[in-house]
Backbone bond lengths (Angstrom), bond angles and torsions (degrees), N, CA, C in turn:
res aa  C-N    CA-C-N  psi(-1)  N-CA   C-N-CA  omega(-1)  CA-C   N-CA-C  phi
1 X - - - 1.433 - - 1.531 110.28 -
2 X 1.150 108.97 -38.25 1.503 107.64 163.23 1.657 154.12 -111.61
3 X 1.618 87.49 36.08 1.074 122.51 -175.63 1.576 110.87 -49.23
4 X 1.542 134.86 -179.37 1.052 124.24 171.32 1.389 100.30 -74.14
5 X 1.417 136.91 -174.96 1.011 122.23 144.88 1.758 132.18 -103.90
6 X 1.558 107.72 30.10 0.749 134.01 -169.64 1.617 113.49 -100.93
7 X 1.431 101.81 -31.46 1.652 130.90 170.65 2.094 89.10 -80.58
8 X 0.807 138.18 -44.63 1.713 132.56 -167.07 1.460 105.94 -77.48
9 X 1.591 105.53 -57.32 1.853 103.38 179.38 1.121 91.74 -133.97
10 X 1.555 105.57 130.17 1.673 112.48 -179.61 1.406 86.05 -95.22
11 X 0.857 169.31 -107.59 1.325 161.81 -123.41 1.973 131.86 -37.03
12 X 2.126 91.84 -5.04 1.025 114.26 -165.41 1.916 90.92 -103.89
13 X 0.922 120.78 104.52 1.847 110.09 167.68 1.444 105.66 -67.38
14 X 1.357 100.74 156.71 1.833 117.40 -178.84 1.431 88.10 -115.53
15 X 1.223 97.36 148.38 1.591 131.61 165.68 1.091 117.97 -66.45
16 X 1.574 136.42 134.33 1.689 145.91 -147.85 1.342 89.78 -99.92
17 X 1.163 118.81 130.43 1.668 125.43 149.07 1.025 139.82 -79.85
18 X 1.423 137.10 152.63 1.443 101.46 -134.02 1.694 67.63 -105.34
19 X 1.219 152.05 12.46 1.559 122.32 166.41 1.616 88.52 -81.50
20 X 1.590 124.45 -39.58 1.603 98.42 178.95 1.363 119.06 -46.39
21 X 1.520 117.75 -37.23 1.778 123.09 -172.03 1.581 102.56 -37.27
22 X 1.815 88.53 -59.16 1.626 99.54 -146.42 1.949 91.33 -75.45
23 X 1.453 143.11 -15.90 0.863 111.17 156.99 1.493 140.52 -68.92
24 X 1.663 111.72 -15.74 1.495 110.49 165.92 1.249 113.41 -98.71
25 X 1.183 129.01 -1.91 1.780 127.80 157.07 2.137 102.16 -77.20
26 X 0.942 100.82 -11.07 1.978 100.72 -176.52 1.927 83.26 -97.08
27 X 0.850 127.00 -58.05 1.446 108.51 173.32 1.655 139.12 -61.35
28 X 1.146 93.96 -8.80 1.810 119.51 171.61 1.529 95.25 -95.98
29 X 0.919 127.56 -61.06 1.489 104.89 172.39 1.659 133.33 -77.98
30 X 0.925 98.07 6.43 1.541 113.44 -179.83 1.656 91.26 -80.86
31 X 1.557 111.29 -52.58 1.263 106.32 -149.38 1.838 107.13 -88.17
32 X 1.648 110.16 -6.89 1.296 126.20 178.67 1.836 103.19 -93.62
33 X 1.511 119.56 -9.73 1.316 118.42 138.25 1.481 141.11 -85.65
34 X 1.641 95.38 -8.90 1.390 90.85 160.69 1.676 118.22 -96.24
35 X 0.889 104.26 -3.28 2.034 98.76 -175.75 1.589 112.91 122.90
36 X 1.366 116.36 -22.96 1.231 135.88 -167.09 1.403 113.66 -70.48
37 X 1.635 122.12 -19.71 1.232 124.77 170.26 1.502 107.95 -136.40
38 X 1.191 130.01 135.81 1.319 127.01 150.26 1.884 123.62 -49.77
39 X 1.225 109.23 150.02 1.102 107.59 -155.97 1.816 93.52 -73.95
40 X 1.254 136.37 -25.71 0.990 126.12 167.22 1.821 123.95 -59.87
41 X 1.283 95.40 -51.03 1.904 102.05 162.49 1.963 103.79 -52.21
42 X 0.643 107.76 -41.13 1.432 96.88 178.64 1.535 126.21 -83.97
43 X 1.594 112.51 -16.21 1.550 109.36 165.16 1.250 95.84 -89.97
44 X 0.835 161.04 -23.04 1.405 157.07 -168.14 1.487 108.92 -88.39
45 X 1.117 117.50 -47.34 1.494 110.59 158.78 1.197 129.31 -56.01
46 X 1.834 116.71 -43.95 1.022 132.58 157.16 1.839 118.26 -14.20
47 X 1.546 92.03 -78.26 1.391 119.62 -161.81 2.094 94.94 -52.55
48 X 1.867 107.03 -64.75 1.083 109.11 164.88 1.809 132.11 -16.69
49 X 1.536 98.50 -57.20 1.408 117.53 173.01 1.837 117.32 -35.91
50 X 1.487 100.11 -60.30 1.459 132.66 -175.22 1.560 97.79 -58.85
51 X 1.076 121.23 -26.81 1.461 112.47 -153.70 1.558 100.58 -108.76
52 X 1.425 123.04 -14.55 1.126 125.76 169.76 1.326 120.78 -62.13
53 X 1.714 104.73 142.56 1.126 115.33 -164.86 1.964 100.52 -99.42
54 X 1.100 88.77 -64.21 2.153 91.34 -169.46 1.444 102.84 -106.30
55 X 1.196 117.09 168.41 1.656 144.44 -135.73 1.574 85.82 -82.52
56 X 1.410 112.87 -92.70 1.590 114.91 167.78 1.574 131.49 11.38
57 X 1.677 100.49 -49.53 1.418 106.45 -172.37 1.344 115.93 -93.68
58 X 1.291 119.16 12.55 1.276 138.62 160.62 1.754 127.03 -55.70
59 X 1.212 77.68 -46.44 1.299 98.95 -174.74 1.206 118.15 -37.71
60 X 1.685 109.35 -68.23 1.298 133.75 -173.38 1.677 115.97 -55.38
61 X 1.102 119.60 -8.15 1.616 123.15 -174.90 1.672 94.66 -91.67
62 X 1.388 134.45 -27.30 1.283 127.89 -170.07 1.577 109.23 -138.52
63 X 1.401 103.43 43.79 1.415 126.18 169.57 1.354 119.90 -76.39
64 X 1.751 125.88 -39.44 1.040 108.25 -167.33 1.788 96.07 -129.48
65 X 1.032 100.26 36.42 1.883 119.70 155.51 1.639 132.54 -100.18
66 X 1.029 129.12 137.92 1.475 109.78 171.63 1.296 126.18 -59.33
67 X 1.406 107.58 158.69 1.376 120.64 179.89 1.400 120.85 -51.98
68 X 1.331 122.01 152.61 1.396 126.60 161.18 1.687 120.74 -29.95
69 X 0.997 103.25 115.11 2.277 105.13 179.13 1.781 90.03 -52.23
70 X 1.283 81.79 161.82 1.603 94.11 167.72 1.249 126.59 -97.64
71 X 1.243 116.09 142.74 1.306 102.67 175.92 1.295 137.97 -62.82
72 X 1.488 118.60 133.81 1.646 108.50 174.05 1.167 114.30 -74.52
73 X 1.820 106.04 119.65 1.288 133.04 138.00 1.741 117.48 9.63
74 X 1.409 115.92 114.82 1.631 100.24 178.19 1.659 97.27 -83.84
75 X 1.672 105.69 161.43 1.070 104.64 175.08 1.560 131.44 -38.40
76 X 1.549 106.25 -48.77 1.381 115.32 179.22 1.775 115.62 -49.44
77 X 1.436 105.86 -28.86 1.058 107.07 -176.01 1.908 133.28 -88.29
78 X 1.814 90.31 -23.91 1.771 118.77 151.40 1.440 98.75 -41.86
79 X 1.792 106.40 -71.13 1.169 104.61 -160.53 1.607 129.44 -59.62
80 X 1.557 107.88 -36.62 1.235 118.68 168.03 2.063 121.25 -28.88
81 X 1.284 107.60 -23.96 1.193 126.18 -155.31 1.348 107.73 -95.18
82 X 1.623 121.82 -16.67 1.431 150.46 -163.44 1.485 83.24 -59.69
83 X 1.514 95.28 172.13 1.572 115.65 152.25 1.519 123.05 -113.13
84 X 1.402 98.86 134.76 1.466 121.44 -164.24 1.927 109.62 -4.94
85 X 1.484 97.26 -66.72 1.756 129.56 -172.62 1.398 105.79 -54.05
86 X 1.650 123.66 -16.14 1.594 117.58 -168.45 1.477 82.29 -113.27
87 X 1.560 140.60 -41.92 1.448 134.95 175.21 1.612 112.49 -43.84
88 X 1.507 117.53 -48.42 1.077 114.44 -148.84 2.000 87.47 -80.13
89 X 1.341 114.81 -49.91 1.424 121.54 176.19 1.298 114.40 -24.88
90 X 1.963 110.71 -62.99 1.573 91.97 -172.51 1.186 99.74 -90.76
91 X 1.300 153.96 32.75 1.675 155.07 154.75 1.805 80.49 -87.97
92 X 0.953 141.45 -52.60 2.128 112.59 -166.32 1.385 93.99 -74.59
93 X 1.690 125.70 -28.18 1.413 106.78 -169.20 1.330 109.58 -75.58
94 X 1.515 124.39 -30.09 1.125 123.37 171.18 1.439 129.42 -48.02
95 X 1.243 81.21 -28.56 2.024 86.18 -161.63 1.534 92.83 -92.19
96 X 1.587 133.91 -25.82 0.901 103.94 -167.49 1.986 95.94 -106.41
97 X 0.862 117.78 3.58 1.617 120.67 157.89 1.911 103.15 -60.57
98 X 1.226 112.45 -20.27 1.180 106.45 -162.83 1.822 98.35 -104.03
99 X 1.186 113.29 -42.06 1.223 107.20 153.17 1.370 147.40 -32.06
100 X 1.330 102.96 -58.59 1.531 138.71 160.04 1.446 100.15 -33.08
101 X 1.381 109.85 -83.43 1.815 123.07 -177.40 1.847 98.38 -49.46
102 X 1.083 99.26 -37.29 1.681 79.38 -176.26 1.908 118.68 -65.09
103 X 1.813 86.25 -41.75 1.453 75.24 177.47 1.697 115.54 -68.07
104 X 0.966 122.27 -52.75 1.378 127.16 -173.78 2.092 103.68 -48.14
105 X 1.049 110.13 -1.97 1.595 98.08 -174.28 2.032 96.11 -107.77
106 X 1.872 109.81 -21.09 1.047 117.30 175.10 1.432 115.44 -92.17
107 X 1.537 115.01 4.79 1.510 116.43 168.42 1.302 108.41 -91.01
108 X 1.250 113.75 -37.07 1.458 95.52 -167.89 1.719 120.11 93.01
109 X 1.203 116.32 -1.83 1.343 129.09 174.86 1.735 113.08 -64.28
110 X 1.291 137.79 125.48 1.224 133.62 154.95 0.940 146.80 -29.83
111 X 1.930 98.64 -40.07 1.899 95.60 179.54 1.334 90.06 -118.00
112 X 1.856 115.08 164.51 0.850 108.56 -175.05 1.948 122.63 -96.86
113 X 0.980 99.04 99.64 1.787 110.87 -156.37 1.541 97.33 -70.32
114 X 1.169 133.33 -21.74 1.887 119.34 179.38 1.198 110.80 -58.66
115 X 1.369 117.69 -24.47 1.630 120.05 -169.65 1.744 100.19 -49.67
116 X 1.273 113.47 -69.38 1.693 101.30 171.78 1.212 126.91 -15.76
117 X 1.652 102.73 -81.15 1.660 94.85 -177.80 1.801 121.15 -79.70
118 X 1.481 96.63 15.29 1.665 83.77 157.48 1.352 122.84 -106.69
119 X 1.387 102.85 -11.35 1.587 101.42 169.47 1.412 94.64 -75.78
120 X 1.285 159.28 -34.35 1.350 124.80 173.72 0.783 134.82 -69.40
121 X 1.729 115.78 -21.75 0.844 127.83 169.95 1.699 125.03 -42.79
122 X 1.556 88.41 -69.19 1.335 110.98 -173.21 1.428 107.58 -60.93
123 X 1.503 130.62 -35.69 1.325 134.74 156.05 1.003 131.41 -23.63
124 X 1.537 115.84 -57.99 1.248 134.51 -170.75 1.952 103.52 -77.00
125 X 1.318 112.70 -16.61 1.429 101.97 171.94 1.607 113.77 -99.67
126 X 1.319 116.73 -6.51 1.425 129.25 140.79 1.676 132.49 -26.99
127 X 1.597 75.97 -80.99 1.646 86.04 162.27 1.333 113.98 -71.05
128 X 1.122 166.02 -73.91 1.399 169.68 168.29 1.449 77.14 6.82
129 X 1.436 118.12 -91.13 1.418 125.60 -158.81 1.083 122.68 -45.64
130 X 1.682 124.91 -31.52 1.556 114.60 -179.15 1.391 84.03 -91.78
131 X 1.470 150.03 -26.60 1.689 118.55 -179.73 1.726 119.83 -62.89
132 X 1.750 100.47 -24.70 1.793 93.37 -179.05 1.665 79.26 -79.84
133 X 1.372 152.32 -83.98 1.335 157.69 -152.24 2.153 97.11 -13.81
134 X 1.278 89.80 -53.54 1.455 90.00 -148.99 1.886 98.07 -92.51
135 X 1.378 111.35 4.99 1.015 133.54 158.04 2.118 100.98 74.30
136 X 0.967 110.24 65.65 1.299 130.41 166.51 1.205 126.59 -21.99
137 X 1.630 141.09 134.66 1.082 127.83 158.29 2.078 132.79 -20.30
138 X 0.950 100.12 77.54 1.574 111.74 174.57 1.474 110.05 92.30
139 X 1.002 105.41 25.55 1.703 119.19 178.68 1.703 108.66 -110.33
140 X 1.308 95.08 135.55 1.665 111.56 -161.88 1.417 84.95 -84.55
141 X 1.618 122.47 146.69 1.202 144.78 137.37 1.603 127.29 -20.98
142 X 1.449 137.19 121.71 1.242 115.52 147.42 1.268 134.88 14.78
143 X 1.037 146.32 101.79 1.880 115.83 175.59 1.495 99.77 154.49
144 X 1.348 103.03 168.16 1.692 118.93 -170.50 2.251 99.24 -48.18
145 X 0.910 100.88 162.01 1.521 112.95 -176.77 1.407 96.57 -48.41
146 X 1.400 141.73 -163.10 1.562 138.68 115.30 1.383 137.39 -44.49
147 X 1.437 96.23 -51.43 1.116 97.70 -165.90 1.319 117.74 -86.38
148 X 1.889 116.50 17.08 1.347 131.51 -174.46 1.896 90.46 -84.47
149 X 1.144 121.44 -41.53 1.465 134.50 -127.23 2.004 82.81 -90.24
150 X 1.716 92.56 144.28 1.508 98.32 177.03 1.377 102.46 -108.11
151 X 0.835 111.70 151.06 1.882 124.35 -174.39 1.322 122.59 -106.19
């Protein structure tokens, strides 16, 4: 029912929005900051952009540019990519960084003294990570388990 209506009758054009505008006017200037357009090809497209009426005719202003960059990855999702042994590492450092702060908020102490042993903490999963990164003495690579991999 709430399909575009562009998906129901193709023969019907839809009307451009203007957040669609401003995403193919952000790619016209993306690409008139990279070198790819003169700054005149790009106000002129610009202006073009603005003046468009339906979705379709969009197209043609960022036809012979590259595609949209991709988005960067949120951390959680870098990390997702880890191997098992470096996940589980900063999950104990976590928990016990969190420990740490608990006790120190149930001491009652002034300064905050965990910082020490969480910078080693947290250090030590530092290094972990650039030794699998840089691929370590007998340490497997990034990548599916072994015993995922077909031969």
């Amino acid at each position: 029912m709430n399909e575009p209506s562009e998906r129901k009758r193709p023969g019907n054009p839809v009307r451009a929005s203007d957040a669609e505008r401003e995403r193919v006017t952000k790619m016209v200037s993306d690409a008139a900051g990279e070198g790819r357009l003169t700054l005149a090809e790009a106000d002129e497209r610009m202006n073009l952009i603005y003046a468009t009426t339906y979705r379709h005719e969009l197209d043609r202003f960022v036809a012979d540019l590259p595609g949209e960059p991709a988005p960067n990855p949120s951390p959680a999702r870098r990390f997702a990519g880890a191997p098992t042994r470096l996940r589980v590492h900063a999950t104990i450092v976590a928990v016990l960084s969190v420990l740490l702060v608990v006790r120190w908020v149930a001491s009652g102490v002034p300064f905050f003294w965990p910082a020490g042993p969480m910078l080693v903490l947290w250090g030590s999963v530092f290094v972990h990570a650039a030794v699998l990164r840089r691929g370590g003495r007998g340490v497997r690579q990034w990548g599916p388990p072994p015993w995922g991999v077909q031969r």
